[in-house]
Z-matrix of the N, CA and C atoms (Angstrom, degrees):
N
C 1 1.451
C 2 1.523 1 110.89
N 3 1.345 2 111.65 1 -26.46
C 4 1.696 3 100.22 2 -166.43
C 5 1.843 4 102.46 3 -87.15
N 6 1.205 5 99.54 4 -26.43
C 7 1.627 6 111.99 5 175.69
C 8 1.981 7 99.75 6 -55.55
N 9 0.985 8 95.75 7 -48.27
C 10 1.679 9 98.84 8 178.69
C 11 1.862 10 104.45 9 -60.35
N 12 0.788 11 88.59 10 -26.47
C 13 1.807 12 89.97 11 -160.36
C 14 1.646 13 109.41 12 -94.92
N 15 1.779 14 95.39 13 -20.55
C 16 1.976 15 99.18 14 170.97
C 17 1.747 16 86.95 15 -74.75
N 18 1.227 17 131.72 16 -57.04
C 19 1.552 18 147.28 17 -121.13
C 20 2.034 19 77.25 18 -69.92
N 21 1.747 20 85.13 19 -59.21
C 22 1.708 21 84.85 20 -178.78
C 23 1.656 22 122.79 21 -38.16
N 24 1.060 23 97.84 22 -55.81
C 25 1.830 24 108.17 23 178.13
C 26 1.879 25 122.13 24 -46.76
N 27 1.779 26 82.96 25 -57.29
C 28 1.389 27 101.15 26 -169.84
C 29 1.950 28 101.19 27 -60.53
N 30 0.772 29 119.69 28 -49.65
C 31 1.593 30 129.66 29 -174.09
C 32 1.274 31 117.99 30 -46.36
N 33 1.597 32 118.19 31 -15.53
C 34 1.413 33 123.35 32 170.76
C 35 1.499 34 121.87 33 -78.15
N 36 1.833 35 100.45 34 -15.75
C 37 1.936 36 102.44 35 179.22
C 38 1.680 37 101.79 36 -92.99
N 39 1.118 38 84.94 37 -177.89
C 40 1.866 39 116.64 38 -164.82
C 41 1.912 40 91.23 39 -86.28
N 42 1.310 41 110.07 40 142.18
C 43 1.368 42 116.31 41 167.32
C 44 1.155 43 107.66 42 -39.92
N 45 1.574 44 111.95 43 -61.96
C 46 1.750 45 107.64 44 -177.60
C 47 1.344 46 112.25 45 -54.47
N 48 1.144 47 127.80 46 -53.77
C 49 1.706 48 121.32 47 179.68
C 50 1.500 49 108.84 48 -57.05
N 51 1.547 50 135.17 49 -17.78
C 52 1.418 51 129.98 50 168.90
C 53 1.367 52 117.19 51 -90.62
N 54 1.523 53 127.40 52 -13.27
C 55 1.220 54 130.62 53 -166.96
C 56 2.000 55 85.58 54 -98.22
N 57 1.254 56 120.42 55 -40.05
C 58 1.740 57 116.47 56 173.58
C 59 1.369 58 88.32 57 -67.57
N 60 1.159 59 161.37 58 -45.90
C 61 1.114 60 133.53 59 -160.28
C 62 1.574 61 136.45 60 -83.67
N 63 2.028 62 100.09 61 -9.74
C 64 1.307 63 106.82 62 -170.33
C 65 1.744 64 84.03 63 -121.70
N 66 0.900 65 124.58 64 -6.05
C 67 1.665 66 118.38 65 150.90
C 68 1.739 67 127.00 66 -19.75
N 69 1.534 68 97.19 67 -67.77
C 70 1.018 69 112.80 68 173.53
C 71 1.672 70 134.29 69 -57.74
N 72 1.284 71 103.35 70 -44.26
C 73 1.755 72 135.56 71 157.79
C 74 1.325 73 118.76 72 -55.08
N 75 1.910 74 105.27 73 1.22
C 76 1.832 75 86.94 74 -171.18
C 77 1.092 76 158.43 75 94.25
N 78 2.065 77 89.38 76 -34.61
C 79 1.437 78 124.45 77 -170.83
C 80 2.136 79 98.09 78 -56.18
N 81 1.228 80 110.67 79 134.68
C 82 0.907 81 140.59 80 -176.29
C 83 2.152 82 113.59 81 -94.95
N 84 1.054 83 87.36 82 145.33
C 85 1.550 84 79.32 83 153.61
C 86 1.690 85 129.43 84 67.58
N 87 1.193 86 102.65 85 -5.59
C 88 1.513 87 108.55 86 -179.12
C 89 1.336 88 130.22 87 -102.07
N 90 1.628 89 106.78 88 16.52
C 91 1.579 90 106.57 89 -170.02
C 92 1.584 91 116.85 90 -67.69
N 93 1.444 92 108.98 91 -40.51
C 94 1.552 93 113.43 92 166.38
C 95 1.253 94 138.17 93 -88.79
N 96 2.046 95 95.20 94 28.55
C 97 1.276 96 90.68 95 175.61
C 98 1.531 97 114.59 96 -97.51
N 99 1.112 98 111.54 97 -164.39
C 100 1.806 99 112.77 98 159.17
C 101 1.126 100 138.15 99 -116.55
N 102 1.098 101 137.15 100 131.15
C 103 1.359 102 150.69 101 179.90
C 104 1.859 103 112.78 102 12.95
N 105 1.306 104 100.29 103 -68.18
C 106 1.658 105 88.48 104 176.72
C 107 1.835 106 114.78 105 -98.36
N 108 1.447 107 117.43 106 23.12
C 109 1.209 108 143.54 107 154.77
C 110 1.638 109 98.03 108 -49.77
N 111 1.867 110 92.33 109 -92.52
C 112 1.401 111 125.65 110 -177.46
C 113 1.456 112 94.85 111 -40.34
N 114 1.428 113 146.21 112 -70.31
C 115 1.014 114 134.25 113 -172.29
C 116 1.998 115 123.65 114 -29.64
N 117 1.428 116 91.16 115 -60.20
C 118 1.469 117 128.08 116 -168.79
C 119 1.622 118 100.47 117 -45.75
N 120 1.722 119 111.22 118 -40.57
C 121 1.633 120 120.98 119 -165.69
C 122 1.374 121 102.28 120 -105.01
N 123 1.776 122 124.96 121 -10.35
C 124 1.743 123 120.36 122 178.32
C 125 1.634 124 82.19 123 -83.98
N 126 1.428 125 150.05 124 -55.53
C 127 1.021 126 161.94 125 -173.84
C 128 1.197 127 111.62 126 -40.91
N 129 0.941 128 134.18 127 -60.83
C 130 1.585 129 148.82 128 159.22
C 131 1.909 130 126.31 129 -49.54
N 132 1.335 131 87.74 130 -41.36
C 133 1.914 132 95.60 131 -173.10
C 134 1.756 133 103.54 132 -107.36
N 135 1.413 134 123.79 133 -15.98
C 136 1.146 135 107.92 134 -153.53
C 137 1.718 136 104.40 135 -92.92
N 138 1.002 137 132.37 136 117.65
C 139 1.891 138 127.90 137 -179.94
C 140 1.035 139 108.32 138 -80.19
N 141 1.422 140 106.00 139 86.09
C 142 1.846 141 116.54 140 161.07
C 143 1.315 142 122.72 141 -128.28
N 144 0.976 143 161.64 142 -164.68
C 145 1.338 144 154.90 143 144.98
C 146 1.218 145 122.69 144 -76.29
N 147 1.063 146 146.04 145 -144.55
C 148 1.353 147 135.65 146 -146.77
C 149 1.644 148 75.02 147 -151.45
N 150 1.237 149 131.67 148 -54.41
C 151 1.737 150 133.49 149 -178.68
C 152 2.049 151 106.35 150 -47.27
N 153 1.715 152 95.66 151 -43.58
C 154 1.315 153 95.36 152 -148.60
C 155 1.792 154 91.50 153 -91.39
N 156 1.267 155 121.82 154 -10.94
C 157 1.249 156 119.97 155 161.49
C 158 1.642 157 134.69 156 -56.97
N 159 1.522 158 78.10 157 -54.72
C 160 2.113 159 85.45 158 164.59
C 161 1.342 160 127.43 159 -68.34
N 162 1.811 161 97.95 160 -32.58
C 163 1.778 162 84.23 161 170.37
C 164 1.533 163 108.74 162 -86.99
N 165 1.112 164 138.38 163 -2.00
C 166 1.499 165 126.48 164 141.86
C 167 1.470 166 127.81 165 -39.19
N 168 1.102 167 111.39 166 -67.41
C 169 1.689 168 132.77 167 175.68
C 170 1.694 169 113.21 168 -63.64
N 171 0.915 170 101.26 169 -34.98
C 172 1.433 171 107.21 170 168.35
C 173 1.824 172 120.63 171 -80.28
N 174 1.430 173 109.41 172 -22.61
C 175 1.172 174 111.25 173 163.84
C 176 1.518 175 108.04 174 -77.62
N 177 1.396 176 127.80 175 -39.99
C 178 1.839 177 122.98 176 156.84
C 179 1.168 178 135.33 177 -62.42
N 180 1.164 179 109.61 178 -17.20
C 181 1.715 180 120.79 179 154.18
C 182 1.057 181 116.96 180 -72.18
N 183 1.372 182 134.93 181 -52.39
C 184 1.347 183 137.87 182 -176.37
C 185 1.378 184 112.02 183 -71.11
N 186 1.624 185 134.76 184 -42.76
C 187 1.696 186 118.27 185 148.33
C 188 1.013 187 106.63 186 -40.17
N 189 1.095 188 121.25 187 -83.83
C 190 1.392 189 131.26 188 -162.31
C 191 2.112 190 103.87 189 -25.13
N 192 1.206 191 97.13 190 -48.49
C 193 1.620 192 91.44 191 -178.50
C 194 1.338 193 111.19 192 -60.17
N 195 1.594 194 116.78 193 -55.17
C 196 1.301 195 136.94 194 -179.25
C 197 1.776 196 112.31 195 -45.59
N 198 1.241 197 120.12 196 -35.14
C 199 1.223 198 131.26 197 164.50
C 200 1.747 199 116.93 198 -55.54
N 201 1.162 200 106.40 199 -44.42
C 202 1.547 201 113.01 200 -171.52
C 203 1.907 202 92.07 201 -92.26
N 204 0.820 203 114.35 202 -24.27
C 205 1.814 204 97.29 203 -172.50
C 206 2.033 205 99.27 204 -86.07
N 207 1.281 206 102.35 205 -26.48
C 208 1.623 207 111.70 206 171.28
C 209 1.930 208 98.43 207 -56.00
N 210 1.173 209 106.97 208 -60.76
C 211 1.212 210 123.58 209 -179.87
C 212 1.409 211 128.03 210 -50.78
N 213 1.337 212 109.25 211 -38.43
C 214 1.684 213 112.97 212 156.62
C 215 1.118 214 144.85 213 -59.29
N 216 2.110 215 94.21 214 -32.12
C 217 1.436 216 118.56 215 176.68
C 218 1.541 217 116.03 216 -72.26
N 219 1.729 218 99.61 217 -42.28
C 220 1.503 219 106.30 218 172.50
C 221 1.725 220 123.73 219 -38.22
């Protein structure tokens, strides 16, 4: 169940923000995958908690916002 519940989380970032994130982990093998691929296998292999996952993803969401409101101002 908690694998379902990272997969849920993780599936909201950008390939690139999941391929930086399983970088670190080792994770192997996912360059030709796709977006909720890569999700499906950081979800599965990565040992974090389910707490320390969202505030991961939520720290890439929140650039990610900060990027586009930079971008409006420009």
């Amino acid at each position: 169940m908690t694998d379902n519940n990272k997969y849920a989380i993780l599936k909201n970032l950008t390939s690139k923000e999941l391929k930086e994130i399983c970088k670190p982990y080792e994770l192997r093998g996912f360059s030709g995958l796709k977006q909720k691929e890569i999700a499906k296998v950081a979800s599965e292999n990565i040992d974090l908690s389910l707490e320390q996952i969202e505030s991961l993803a939520n720290r890439y969401m929140e650039d990610r916002l900060l990027g586009k409101i930079k971008d409006v101002g420009d």
